[in-house]
PDBQT receptor file of N, H, CA, C and O in Angstrom, charges set to zero:
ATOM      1  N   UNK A   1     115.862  -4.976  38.376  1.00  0.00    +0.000 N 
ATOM      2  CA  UNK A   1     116.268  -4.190  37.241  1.00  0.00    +0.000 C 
ATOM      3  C   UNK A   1     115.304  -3.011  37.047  1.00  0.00    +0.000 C 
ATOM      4  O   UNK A   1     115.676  -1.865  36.796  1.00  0.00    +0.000 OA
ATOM      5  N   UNK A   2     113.622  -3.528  37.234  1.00  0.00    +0.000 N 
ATOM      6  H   UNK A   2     113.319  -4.459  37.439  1.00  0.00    +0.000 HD
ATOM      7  CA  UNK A   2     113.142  -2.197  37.188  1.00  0.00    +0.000 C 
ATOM      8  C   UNK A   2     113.338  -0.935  38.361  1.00  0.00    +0.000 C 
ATOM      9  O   UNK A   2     113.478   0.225  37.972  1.00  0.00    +0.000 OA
ATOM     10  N   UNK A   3     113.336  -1.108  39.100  1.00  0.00    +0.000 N 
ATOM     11  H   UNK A   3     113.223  -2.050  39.415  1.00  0.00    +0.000 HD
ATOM     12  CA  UNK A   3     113.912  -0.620  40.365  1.00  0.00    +0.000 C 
ATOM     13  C   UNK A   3     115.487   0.202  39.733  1.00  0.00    +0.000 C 
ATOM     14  O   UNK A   3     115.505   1.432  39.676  1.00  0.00    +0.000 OA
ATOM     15  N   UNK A   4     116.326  -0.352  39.436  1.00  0.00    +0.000 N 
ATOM     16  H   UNK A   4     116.312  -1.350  39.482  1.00  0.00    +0.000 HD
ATOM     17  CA  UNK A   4     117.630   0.757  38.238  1.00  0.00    +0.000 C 
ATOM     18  C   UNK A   4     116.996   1.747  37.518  1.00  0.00    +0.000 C 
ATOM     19  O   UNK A   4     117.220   2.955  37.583  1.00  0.00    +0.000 OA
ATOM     20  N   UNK A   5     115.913   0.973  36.588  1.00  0.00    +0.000 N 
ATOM     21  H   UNK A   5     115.732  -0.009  36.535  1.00  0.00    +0.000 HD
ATOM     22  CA  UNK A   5     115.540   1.816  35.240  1.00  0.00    +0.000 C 
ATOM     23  C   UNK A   5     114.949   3.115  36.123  1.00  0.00    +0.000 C 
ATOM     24  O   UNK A   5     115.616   4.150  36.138  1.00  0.00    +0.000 OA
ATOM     25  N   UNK A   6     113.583   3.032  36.915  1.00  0.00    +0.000 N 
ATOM     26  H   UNK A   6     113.041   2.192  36.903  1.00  0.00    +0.000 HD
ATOM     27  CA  UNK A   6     113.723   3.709  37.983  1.00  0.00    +0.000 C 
ATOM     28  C   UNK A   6     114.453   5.015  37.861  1.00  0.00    +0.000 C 
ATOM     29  O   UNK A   6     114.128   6.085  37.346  1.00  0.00    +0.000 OA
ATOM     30  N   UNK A   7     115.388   4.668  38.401  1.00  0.00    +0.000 N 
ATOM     31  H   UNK A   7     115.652   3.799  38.819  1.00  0.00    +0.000 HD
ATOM     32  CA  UNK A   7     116.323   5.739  38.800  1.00  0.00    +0.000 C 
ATOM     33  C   UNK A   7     117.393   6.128  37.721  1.00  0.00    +0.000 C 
ATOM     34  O   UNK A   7     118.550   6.489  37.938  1.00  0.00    +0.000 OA
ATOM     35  N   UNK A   8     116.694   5.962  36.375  1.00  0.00    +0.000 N 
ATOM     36  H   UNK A   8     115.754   5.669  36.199  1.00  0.00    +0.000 HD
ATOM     37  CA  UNK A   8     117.151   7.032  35.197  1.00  0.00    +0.000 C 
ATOM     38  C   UNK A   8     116.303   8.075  34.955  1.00  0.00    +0.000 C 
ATOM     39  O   UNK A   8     116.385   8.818  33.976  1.00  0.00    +0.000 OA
ATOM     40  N   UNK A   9     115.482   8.145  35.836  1.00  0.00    +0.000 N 
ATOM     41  H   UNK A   9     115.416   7.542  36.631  1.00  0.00    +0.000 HD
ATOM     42  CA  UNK A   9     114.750   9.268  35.338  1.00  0.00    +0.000 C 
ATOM     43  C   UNK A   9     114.886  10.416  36.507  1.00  0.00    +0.000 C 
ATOM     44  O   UNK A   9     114.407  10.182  37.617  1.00  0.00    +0.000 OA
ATOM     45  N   UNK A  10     115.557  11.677  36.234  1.00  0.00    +0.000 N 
ATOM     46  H   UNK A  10     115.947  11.867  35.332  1.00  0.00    +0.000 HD
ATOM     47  CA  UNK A  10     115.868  12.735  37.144  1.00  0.00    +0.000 C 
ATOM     48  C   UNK A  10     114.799  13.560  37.528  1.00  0.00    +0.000 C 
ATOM     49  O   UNK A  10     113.746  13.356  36.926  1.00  0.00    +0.000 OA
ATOM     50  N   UNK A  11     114.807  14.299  38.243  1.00  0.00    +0.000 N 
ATOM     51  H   UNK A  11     115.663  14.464  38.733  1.00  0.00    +0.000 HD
ATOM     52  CA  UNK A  11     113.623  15.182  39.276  1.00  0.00    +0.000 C 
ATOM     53  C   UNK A  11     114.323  16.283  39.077  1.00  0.00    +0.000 C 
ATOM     54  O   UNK A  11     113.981  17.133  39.898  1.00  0.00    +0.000 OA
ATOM     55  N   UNK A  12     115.340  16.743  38.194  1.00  0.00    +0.000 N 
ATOM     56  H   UNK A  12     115.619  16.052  37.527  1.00  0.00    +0.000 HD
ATOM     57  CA  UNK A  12     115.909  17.945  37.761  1.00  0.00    +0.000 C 
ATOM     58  C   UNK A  12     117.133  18.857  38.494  1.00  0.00    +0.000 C 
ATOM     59  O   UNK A  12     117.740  19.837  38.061  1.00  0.00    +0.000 OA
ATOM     60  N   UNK A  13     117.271  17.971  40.073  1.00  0.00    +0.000 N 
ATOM     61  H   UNK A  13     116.778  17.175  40.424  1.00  0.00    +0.000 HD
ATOM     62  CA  UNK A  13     118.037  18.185  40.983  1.00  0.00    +0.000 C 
ATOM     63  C   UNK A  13     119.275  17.867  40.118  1.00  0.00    +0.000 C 
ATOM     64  O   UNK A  13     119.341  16.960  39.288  1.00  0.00    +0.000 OA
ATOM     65  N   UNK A  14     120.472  18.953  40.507  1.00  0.00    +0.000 N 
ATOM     66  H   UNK A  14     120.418  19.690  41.180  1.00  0.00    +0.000 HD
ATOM     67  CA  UNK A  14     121.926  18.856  39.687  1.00  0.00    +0.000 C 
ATOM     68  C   UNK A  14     122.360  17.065  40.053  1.00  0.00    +0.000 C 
ATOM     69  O   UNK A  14     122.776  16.316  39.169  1.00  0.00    +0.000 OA
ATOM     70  N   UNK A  15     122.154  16.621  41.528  1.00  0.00    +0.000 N 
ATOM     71  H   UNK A  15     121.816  17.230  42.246  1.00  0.00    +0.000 HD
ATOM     72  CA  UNK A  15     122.854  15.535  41.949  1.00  0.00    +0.000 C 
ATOM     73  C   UNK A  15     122.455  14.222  41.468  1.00  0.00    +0.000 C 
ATOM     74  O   UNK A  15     123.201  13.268  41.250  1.00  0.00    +0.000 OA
ATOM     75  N   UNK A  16     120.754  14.302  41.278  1.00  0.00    +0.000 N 
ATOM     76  H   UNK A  16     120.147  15.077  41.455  1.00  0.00    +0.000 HD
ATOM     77  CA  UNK A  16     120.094  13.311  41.211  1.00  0.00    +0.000 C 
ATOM     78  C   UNK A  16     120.715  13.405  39.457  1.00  0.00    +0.000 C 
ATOM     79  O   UNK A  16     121.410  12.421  39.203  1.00  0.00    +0.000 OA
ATOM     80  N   UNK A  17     120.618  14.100  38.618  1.00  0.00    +0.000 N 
ATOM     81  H   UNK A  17     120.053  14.899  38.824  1.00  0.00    +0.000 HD
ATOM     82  CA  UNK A  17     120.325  14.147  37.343  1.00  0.00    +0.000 C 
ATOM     83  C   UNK A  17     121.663  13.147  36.750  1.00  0.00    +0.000 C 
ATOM     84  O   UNK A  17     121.583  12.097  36.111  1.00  0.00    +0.000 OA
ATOM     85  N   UNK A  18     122.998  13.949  37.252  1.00  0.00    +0.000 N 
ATOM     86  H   UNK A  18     123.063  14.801  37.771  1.00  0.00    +0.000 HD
ATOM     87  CA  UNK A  18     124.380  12.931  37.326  1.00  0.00    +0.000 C 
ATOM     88  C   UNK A  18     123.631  11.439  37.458  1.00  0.00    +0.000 C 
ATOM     89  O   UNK A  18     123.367  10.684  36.522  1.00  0.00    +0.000 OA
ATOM     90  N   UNK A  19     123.364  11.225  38.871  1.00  0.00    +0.000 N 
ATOM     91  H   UNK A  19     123.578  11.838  39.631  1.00  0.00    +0.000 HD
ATOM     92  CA  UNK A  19     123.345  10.521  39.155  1.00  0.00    +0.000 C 
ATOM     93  C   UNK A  19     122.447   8.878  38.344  1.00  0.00    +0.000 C 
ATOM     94  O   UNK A  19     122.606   7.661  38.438  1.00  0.00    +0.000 OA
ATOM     95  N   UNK A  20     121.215  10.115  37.345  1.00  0.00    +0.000 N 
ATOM     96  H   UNK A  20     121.085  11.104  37.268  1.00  0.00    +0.000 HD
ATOM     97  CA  UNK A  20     120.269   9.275  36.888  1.00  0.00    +0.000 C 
ATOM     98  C   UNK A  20     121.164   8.965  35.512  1.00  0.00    +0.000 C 
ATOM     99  O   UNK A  20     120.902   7.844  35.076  1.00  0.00    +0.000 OA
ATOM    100  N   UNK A  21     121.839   9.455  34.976  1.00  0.00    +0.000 N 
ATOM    101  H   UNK A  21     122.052  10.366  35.330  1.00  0.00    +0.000 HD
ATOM    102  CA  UNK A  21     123.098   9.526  33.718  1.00  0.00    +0.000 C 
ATOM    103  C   UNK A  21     124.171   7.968  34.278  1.00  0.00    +0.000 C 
ATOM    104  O   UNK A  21     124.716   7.049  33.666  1.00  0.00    +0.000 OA
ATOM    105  N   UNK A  22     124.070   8.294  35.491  1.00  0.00    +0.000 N 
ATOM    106  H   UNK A  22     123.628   9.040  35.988  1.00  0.00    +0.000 HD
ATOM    107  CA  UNK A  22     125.239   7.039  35.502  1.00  0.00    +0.000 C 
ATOM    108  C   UNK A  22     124.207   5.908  35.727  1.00  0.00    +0.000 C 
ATOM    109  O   UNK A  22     123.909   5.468  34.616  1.00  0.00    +0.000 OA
ATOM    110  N   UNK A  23     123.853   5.563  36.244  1.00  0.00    +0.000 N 
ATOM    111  H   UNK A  23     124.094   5.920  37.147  1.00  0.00    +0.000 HD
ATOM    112  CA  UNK A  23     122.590   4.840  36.396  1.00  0.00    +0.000 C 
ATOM    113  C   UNK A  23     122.347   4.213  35.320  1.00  0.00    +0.000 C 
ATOM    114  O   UNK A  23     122.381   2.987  35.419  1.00  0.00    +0.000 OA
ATOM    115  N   UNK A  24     122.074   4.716  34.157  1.00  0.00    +0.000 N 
ATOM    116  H   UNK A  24     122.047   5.713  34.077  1.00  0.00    +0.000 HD
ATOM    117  CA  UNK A  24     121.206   4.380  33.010  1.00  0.00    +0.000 C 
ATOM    118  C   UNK A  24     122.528   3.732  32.152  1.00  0.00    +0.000 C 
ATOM    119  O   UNK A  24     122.356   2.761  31.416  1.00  0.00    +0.000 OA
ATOM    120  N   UNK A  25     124.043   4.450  32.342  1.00  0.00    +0.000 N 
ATOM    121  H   UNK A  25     124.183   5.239  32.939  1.00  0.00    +0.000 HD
ATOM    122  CA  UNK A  25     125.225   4.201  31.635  1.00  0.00    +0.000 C 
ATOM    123  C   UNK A  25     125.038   2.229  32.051  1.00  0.00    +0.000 C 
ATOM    124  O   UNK A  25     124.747   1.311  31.285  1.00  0.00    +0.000 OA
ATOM    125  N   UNK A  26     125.292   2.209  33.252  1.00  0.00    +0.000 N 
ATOM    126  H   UNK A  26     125.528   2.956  33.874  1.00  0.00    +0.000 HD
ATOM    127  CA  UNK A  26     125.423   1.123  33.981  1.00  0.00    +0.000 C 
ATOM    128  C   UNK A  26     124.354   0.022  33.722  1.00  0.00    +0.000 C 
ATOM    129  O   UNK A  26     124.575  -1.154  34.009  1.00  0.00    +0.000 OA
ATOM    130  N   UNK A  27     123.054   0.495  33.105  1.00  0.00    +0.000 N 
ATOM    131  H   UNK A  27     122.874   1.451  32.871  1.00  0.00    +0.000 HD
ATOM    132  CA  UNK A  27     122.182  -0.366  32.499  1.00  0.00    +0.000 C 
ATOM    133  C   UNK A  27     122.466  -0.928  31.098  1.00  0.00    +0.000 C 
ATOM    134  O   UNK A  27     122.410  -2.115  30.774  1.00  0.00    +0.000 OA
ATOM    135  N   UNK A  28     122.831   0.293  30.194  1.00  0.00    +0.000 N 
ATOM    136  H   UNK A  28     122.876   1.257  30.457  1.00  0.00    +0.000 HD
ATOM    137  CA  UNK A  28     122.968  -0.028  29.472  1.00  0.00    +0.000 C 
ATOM    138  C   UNK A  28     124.169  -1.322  28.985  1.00  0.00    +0.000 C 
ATOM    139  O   UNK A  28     124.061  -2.267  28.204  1.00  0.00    +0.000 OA
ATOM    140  N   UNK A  29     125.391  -0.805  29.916  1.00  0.00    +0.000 N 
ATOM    141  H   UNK A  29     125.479  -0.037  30.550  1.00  0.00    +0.000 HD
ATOM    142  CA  UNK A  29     126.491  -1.455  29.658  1.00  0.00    +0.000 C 
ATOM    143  C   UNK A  29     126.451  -3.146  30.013  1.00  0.00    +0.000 C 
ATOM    144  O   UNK A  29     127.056  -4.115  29.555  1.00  0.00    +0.000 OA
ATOM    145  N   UNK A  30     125.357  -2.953  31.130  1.00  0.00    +0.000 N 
ATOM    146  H   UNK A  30     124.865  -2.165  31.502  1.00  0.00    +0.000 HD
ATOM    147  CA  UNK A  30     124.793  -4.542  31.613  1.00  0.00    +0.000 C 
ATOM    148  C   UNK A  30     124.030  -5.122  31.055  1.00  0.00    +0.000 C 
ATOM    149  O   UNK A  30     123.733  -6.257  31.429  1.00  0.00    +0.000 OA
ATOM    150  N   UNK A  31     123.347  -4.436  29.770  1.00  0.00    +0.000 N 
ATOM    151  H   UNK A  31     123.589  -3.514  29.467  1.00  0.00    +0.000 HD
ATOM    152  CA  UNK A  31     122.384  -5.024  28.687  1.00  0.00    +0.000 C 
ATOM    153  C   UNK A  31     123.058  -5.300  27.129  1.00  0.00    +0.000 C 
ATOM    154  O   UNK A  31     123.254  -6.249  26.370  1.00  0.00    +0.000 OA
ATOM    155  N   UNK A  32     123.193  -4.387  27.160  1.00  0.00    +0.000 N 
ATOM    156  H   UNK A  32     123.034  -3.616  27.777  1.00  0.00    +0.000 HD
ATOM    157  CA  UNK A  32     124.085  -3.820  25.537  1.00  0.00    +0.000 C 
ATOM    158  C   UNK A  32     124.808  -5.012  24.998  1.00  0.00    +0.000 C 
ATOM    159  O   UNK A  32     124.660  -4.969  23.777  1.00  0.00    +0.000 OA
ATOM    160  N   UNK A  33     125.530  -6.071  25.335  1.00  0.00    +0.000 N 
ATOM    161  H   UNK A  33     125.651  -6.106  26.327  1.00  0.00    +0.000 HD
ATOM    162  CA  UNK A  33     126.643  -7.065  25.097  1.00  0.00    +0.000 C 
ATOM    163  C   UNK A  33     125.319  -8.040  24.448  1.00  0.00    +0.000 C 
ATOM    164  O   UNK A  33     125.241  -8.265  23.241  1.00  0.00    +0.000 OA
ATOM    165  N   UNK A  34     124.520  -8.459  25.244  1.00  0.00    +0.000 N 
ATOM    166  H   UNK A  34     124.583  -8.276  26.225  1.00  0.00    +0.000 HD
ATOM    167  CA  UNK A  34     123.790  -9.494  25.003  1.00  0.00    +0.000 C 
ATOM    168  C   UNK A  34     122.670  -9.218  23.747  1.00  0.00    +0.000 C 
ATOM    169  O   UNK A  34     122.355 -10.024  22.872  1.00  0.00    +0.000 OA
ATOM    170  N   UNK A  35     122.252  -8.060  23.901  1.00  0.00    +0.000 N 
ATOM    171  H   UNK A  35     122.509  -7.405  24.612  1.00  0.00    +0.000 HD
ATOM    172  CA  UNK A  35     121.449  -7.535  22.520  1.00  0.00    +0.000 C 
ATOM    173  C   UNK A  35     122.027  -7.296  21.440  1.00  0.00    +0.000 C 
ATOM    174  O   UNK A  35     121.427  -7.476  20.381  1.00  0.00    +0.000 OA
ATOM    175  N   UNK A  36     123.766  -6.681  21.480  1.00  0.00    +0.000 N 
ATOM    176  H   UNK A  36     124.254  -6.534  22.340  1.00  0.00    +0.000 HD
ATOM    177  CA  UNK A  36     124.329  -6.716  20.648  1.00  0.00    +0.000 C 
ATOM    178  C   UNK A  36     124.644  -8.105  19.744  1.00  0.00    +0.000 C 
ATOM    179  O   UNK A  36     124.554  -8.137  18.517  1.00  0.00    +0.000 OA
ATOM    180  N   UNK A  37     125.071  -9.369  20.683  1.00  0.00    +0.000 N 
ATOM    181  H   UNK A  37     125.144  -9.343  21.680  1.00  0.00    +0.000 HD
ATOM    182  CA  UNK A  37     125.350 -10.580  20.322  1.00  0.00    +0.000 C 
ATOM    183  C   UNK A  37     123.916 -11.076  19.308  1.00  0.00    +0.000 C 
ATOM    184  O   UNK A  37     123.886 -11.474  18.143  1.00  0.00    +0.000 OA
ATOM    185  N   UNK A  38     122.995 -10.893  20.138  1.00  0.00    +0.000 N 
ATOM    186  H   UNK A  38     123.020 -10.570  21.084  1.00  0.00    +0.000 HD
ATOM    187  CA  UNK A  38     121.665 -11.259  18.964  1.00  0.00    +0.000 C 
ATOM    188  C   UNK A  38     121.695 -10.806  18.012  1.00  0.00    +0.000 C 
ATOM    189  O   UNK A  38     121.239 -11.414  17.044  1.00  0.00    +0.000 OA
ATOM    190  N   UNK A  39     122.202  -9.646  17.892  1.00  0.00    +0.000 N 
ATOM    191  H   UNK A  39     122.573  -9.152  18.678  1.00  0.00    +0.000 HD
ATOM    192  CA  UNK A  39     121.841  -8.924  16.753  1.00  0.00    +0.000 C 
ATOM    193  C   UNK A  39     122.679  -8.943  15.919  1.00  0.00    +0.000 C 
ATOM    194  O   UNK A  39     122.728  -8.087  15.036  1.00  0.00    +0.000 OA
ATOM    195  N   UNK A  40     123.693 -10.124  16.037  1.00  0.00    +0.000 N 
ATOM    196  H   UNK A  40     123.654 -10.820  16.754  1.00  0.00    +0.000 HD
ATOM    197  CA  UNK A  40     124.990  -9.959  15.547  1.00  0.00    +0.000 C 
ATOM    198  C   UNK A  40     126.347  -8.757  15.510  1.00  0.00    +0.000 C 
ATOM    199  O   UNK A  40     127.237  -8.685  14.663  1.00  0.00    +0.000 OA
ATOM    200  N   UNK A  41     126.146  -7.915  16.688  1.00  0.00    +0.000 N 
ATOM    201  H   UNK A  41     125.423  -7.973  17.376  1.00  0.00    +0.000 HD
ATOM    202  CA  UNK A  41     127.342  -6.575  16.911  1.00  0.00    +0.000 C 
ATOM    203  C   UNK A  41     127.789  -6.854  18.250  1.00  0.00    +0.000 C 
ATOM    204  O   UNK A  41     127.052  -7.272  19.143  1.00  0.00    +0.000 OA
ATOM    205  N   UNK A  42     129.133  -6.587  18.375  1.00  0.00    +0.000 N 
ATOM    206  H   UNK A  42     129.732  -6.248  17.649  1.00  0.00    +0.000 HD
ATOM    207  CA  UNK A  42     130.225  -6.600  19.181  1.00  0.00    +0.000 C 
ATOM    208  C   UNK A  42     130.156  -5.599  20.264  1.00  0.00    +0.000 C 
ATOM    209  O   UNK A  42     130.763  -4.561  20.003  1.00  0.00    +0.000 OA
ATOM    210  N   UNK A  43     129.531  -5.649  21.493  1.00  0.00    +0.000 N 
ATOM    211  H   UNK A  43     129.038  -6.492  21.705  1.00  0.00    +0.000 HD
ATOM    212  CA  UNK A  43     129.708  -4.215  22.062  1.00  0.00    +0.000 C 
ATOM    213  C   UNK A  43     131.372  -3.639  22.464  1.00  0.00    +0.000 C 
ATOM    214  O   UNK A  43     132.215  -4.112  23.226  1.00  0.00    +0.000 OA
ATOM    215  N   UNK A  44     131.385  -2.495  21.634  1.00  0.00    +0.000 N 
ATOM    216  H   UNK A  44     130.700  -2.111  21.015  1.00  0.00    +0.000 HD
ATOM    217  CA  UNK A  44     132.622  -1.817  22.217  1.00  0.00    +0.000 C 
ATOM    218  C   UNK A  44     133.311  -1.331  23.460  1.00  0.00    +0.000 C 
ATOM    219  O   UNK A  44     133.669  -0.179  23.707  1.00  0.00    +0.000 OA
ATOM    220  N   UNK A  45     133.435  -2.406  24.198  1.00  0.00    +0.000 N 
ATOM    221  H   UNK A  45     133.144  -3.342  23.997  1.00  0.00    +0.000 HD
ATOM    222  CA  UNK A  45     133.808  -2.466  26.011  1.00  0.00    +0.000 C 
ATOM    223  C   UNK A  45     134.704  -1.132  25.254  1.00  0.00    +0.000 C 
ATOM    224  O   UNK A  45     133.770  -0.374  24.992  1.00  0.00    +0.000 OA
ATOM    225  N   UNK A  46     135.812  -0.517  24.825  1.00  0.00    +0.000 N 
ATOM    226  H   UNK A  46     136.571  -1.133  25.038  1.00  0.00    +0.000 HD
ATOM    227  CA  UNK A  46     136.599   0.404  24.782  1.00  0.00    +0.000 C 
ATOM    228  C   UNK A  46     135.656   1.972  24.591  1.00  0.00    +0.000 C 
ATOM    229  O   UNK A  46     135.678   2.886  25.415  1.00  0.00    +0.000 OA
ATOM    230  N   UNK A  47     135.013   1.965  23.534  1.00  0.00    +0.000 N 
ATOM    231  H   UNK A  47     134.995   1.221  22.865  1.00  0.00    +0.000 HD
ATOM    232  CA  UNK A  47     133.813   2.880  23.552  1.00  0.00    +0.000 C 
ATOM    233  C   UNK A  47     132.952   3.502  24.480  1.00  0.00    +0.000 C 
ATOM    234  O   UNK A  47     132.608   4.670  24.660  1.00  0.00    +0.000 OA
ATOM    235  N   UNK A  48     132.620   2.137  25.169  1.00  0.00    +0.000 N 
ATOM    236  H   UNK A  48     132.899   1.188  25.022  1.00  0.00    +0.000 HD
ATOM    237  CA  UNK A  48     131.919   2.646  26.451  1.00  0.00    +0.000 C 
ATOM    238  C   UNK A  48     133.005   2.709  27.984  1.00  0.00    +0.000 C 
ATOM    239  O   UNK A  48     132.534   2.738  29.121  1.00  0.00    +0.000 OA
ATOM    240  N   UNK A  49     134.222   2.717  27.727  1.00  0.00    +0.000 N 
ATOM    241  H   UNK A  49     134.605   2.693  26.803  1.00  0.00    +0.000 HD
ATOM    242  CA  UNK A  49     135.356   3.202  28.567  1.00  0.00    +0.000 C 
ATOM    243  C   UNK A  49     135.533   4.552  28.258  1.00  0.00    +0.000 C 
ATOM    244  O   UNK A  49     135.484   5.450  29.098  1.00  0.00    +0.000 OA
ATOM    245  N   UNK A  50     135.794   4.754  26.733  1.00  0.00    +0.000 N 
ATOM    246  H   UNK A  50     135.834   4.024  26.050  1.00  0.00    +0.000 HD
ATOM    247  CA  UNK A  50     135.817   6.432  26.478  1.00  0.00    +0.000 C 
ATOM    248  C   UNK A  50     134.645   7.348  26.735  1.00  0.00    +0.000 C 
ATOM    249  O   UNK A  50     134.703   8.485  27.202  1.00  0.00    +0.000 OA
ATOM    250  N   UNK A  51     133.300   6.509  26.261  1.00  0.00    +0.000 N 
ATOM    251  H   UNK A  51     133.253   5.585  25.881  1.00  0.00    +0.000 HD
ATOM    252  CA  UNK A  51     132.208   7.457  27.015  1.00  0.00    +0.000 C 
ATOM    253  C   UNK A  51     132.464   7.986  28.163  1.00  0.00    +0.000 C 
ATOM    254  O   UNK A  51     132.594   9.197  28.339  1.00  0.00    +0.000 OA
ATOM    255  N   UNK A  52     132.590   6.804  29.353  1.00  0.00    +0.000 N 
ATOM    256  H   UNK A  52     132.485   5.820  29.210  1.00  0.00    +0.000 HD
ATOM    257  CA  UNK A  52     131.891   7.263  30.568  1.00  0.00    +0.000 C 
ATOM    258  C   UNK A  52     133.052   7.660  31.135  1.00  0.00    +0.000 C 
ATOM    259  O   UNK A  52     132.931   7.867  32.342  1.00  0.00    +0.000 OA
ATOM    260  N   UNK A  53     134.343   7.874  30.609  1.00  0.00    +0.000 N 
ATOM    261  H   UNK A  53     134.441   7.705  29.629  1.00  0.00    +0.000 HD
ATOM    262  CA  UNK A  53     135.300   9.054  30.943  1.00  0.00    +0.000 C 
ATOM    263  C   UNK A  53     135.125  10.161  30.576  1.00  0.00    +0.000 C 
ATOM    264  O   UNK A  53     135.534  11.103  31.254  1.00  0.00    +0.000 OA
ATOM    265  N   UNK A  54     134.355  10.374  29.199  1.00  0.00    +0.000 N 
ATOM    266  H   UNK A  54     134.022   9.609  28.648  1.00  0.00    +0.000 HD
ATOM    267  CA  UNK A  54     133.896  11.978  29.117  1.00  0.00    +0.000 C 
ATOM    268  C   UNK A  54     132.952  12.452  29.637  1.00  0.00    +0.000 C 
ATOM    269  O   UNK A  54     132.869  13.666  29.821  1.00  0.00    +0.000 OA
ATOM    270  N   UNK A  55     131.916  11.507  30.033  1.00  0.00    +0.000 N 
ATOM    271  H   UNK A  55     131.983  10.520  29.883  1.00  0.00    +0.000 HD
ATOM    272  CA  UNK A  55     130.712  11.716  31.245  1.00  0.00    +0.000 C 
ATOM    273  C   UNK A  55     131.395  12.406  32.325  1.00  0.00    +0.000 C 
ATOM    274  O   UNK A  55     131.077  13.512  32.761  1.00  0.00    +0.000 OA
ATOM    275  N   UNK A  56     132.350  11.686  32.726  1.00  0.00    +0.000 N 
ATOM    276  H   UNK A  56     132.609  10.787  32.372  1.00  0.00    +0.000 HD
ATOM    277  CA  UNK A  56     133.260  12.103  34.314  1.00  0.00    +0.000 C 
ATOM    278  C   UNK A  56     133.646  13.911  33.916  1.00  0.00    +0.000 C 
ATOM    279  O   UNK A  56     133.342  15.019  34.358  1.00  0.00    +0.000 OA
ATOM    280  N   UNK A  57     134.495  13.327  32.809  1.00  0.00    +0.000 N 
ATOM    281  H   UNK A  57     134.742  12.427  32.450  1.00  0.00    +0.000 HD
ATOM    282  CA  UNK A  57     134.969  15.045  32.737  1.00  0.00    +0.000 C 
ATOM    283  C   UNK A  57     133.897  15.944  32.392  1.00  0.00    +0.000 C 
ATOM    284  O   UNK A  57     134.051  17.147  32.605  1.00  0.00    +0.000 OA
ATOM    285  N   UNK A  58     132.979  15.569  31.956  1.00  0.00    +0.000 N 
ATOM    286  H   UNK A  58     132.854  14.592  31.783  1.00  0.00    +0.000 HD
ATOM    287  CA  UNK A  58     132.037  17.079  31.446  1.00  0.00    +0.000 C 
ATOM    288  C   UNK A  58     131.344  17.001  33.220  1.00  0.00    +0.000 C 
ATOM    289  O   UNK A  58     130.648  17.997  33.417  1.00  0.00    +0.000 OA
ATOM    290  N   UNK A  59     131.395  16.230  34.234  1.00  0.00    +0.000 N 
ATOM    291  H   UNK A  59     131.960  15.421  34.074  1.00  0.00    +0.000 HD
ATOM    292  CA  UNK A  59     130.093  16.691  35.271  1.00  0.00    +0.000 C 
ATOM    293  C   UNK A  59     131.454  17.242  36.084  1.00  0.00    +0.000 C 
ATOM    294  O   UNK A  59     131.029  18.135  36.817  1.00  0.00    +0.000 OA
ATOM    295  N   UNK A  60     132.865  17.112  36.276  1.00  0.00    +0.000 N 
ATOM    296  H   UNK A  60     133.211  16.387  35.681  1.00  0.00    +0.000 HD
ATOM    297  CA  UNK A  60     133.833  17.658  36.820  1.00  0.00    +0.000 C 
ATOM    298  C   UNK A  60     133.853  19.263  36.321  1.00  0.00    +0.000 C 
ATOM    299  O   UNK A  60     133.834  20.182  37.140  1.00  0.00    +0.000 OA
ATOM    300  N   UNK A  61     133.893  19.478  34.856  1.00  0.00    +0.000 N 
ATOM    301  H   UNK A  61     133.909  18.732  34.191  1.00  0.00    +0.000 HD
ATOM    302  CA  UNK A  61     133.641  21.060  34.403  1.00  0.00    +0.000 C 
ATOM    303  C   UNK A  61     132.881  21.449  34.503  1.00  0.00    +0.000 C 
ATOM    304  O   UNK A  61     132.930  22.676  34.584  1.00  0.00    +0.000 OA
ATOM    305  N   UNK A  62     131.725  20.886  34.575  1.00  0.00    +0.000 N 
ATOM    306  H   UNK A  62     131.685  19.889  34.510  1.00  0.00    +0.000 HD
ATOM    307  CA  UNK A  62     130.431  21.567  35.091  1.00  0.00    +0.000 C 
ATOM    308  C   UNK A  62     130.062  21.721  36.338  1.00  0.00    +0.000 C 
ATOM    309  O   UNK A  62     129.226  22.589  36.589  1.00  0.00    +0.000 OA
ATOM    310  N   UNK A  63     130.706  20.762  37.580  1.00  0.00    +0.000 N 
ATOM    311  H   UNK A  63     131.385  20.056  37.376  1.00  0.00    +0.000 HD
ATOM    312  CA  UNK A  63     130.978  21.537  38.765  1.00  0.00    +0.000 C 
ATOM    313  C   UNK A  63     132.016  22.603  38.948  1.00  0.00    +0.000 C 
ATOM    314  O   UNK A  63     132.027  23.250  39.995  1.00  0.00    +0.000 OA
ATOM    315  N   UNK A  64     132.667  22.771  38.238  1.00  0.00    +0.000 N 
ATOM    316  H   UNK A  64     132.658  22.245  37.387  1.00  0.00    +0.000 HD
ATOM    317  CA  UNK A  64     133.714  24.120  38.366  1.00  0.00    +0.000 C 
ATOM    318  C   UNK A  64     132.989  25.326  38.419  1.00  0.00    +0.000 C 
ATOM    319  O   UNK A  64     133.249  26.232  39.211  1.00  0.00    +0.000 OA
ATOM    320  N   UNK A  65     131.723  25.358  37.252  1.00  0.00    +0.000 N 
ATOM    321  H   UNK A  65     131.513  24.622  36.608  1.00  0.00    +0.000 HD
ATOM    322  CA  UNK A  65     131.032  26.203  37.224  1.00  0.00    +0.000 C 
ATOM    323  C   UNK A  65     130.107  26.688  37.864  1.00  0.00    +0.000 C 
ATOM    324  O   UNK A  65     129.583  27.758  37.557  1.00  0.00    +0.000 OA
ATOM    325  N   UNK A  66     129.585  25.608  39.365  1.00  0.00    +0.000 N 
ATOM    326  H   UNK A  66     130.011  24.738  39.614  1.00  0.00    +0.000 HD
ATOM    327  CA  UNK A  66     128.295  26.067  40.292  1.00  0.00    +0.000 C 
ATOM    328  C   UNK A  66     129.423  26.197  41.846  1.00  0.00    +0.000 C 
ATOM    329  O   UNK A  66     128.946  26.533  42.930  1.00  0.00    +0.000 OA
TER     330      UNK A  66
């Protein structure tokens, strides 16, 4: 897992930076349920479906632009 966390942190490169964004999405989403449950909150599996579809579309418009 530290070895993931790792690789949320970008070197400023356009590819790596995506890349450290999904990375960290994918941590979170693999952590988030179980901290939520302690803490008594529900993680929003639908929420984090709509996130990381607008993740997709904003790095798709922002390759339009380079």
């Amino acid at each position: 897992m530290y070895g993931r966390y790792v690789k949320t942190f970008s070197n400023g490169d356009y590819t790596h930076l995506w890349a450290a964004i999904f990375t960290a999405c994918e941590l979170f989403r693999e952590i988030a349920p179980a901290v939520g449950e302690r803490l008594g909150f529900v993680y929003d599996r639908q929420e984090d479906a709509n996130m990381t579809a607008y993740l997709n579309w904003m790095k798709s418009e922002w390759e339009k632009t380079i």
